[in-house]
N, C-alpha and C positions, 0 to 999 in steps of 0.2 A: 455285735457287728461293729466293724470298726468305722470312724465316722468319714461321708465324702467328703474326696480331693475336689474343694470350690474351683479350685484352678484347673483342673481336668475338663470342664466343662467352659470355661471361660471364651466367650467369641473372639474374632478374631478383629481388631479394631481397623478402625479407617486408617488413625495416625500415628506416625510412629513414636511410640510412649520411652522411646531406652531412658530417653535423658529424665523425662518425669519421674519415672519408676524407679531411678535411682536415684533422684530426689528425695522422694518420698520414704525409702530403705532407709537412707540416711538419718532421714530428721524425724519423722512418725506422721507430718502432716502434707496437706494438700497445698502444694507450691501455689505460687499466687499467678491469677488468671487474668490480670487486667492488658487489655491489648490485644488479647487471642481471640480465634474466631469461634462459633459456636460448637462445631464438630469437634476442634480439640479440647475445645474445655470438658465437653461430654466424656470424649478417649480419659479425660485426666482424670474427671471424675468418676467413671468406671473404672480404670486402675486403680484409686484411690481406696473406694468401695473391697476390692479386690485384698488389697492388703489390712484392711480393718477386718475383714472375716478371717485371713490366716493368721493375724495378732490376736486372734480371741478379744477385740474390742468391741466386743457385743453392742453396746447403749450406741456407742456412735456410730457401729456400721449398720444399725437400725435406721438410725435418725436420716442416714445419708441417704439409705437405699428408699425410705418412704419419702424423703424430700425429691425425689425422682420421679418414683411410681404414681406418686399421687397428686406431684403437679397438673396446674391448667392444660398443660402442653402434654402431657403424657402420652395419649396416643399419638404424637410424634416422633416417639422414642422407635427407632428399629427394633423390629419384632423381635431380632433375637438376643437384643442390647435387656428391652424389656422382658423376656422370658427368663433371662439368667440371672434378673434383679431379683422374680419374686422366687428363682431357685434359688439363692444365697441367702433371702429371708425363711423359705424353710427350712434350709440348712440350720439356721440357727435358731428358730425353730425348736426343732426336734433335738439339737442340743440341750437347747434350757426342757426339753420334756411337756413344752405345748403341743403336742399332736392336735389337736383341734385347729388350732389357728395354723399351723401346717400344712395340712389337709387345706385349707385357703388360698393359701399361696399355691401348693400344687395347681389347683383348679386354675388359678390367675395366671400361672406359666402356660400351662395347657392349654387353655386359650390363644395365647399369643402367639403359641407355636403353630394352634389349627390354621391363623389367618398367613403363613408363608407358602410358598410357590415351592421352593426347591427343598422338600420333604425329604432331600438323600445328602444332604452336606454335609460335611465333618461334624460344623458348628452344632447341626439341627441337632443331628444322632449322640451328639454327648449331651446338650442338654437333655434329650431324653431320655439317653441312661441313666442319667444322672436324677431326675425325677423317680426311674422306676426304682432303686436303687435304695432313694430316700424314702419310698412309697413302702417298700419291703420291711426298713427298718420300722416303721410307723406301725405296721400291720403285724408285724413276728412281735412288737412289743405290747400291743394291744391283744396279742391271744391268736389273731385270726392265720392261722399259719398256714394253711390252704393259698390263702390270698395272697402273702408274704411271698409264699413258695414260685407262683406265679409270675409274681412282679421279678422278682432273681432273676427269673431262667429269664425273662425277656430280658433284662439287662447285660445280662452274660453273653448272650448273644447278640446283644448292639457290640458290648465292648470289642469281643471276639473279631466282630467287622471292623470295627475303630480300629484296634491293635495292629491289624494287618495293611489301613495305612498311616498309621503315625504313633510307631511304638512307643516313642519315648514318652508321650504325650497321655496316652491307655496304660500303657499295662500294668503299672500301678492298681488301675483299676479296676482293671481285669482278675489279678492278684484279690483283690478286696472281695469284689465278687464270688471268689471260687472258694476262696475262703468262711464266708459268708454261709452256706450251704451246710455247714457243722452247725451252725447256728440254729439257723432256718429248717431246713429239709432234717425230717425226725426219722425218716429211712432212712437205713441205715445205707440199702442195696443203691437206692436213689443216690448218694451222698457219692459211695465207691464209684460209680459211673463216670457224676459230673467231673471228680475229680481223675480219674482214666482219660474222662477225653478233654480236659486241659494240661494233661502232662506234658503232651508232647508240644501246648506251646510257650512253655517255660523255657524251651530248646532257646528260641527268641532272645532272652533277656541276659543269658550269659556273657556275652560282648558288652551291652550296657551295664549288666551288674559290676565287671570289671574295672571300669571307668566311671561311676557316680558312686565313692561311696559316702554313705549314710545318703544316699536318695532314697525318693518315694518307693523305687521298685522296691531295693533294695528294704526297705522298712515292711513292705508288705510282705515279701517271701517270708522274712524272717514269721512274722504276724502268720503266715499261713501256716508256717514250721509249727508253733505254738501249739498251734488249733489242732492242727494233725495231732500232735502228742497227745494233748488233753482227750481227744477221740481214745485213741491207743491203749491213753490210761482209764481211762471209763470202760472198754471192750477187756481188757484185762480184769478190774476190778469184777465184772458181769461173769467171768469163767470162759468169754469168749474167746481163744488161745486164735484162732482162725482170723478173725476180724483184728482184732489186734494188732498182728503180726502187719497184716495190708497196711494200718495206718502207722505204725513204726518204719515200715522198707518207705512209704509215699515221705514218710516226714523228712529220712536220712538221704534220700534221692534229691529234694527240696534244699537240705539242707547244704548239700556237698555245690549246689548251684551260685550258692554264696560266695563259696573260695576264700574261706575263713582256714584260718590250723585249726588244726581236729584239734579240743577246746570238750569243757563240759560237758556244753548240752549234745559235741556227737556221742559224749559218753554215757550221759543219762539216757538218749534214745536207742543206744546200741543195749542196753543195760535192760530199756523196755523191750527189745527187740529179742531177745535171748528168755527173758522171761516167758514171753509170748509162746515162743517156739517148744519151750520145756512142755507147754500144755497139748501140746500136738506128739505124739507117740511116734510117727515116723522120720520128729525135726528135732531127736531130743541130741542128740549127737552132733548136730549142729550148731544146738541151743551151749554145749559143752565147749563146742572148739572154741566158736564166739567169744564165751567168759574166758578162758585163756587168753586168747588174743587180747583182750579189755584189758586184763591186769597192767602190763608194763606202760599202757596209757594212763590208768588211773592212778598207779606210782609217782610216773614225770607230774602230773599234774597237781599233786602231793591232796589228791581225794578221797582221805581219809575215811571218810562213811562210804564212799563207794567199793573200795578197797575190799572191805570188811564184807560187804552184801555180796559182792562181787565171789568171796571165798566162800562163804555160808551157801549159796546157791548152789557151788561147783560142791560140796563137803555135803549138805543135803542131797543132791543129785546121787552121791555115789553110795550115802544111806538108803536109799528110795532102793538102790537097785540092787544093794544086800538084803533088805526087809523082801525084796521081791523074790531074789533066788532061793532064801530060805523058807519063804510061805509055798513055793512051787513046791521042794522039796518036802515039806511037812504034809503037803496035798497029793 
């Protein structure tokens, strides 16, 4: 599973941080606070915090985030300032592979969350996907994947509600989520489902995939594309021609969402896709046209080992089916 977007969850602050925040981009550290009032130095120093967890500055977005939580004053801290403190301490966390003390901070989020009023807000519901999410990963790595399985599908369905009002902001995480589920969920039929009924809201993200590239979404389709393969090529290895085929067509549908030039990996997954198909008896013809059509891509692309597979497959294919007319006729 791939690890959460801390910033997908991030509240939404009192003051307006532009100038801090690119401060802070700039130089790596926390601008000076003398003169300011309380609530901003707060905003700055949540911002701050914010970007020590996406620079993988572990020790010091440690130091920063428990110099917080565990002040005199802490229960003065806004409950959702304070729940996405101890979510970025188990984020990192379960980074470093402490699940125990993870599992702590969850509890200490969860908490902070029980004690707010408006249970439906953007803020609330990313912080809590964002919990189940990390919950999930703690629990598929410890074994209990019942539990794991669980925590996803709730998460999938906050993000699912998220996504629909603040895409740019979700679906990232939404992505990671559904993703997720190759991991996690060991059904196979469960797996095809989840991913059936988030096809269609990939529909969503092609205007933004067009306009951010190398963003978050943009990183996770790809990260889903992966995943599907890897599915593809374990269902193919297994003899499974049927199942296969679904997670090859899901990967190459995924993939064309990108808006990339057809490129390698559309040739490697068309190349699994074909093979797939050879093992199904009424798709073999298909599986034929297919690798034709491959060639004059694998050429321009000067892929040489694919070239070669690409021939060998169409050249065994038409072996396969003189061995066959001759064994009918010997029978």
């Amino acid at each position: 599973m791939k690890q959460l977007l801390i910033e997908s969850a991030f509240p939404t602050l009192r003051c307006d941080m532009t100038i801090a925040k690119a401060q802070i981009e700039a130089t790596g550290n926390m601008p000076g606070t003398e003169g300011l009032d309380a609530p901003v130095v707060l905003d700055m120093t949540m911002t701050y915090v914010l970007f020590l967890v996406k620079d993988h500055r572990t020790t010091a977005a440690m130091q920063a985030i428990e110099y917080l939580v565990y002040a005199d004053d802490a229960e003065t801290l806004p409950h959702l300032y304070a729940a996405w403190l101890w979510l970025a301490r188990m984020t990192l966390m379960v980074e470093a592979g402490q699940f125990a003390l993870s599992l702590g901070s969850a509890e200490n989020a969860l908490l902070r969350l029980a004690e707010i009023a408006g249970k439906k807000s953007e803020d609330f519901l990313a912080i809590l996907a964002a919990i189940l999410y990390n919950l999930a990963v703690l629990h598929n790595a410890g074994g209990d994947f019942s539990r794991a399985t669980k925590e996803l599908t709730k998460a999938q369905k906050l993000y699912e509600r998220l996504v629909k009002r603040n895409e740019q902001r979700f679906s990232a995480m939404l992505l990671y989520a559904v993703e997720a589920s190759t991991d996690i969920i060991h059904s196979r039929t469960k797996q095809m489902n989840v991913l059936a009924h988030y096809q269609s809201v990939t529909q969503l993200y092609t205007e933004q995939l067009a306009k951010a590239e190398g963003g978050d979404t943009r990183q996770a389709l790809a990260a889903l594309v992966d995943s599907l393969q890897n599915e593809g090529d374990i269902m193919l290895q297994m003899g499974n021609g049927r199942n296969a085929v679904k997670y090859y067509t899901k990967a190459l549908r995924y993939q064309k969402k990108l808006n990339e030039p057809l490129g390698m990996r559309d040739l490697q997954l068309s190349i699994g896709l074909a093979k797939a198909l050879m093992r199904l008896i009424n798709r073999r013809a298909a599986a034929e046209q297919l690798l034709s059509s491959l060639l004059p891509l694998a050429h321009r692309l000067g892929a040489h080992n694919e070239v070669i597979e690409i021939e060998n497959l169409l050249l065994g294919k038409n072996k396969n089916f003189n061995i066959m007319t001759l064994l009918k006729s010997i029978f």
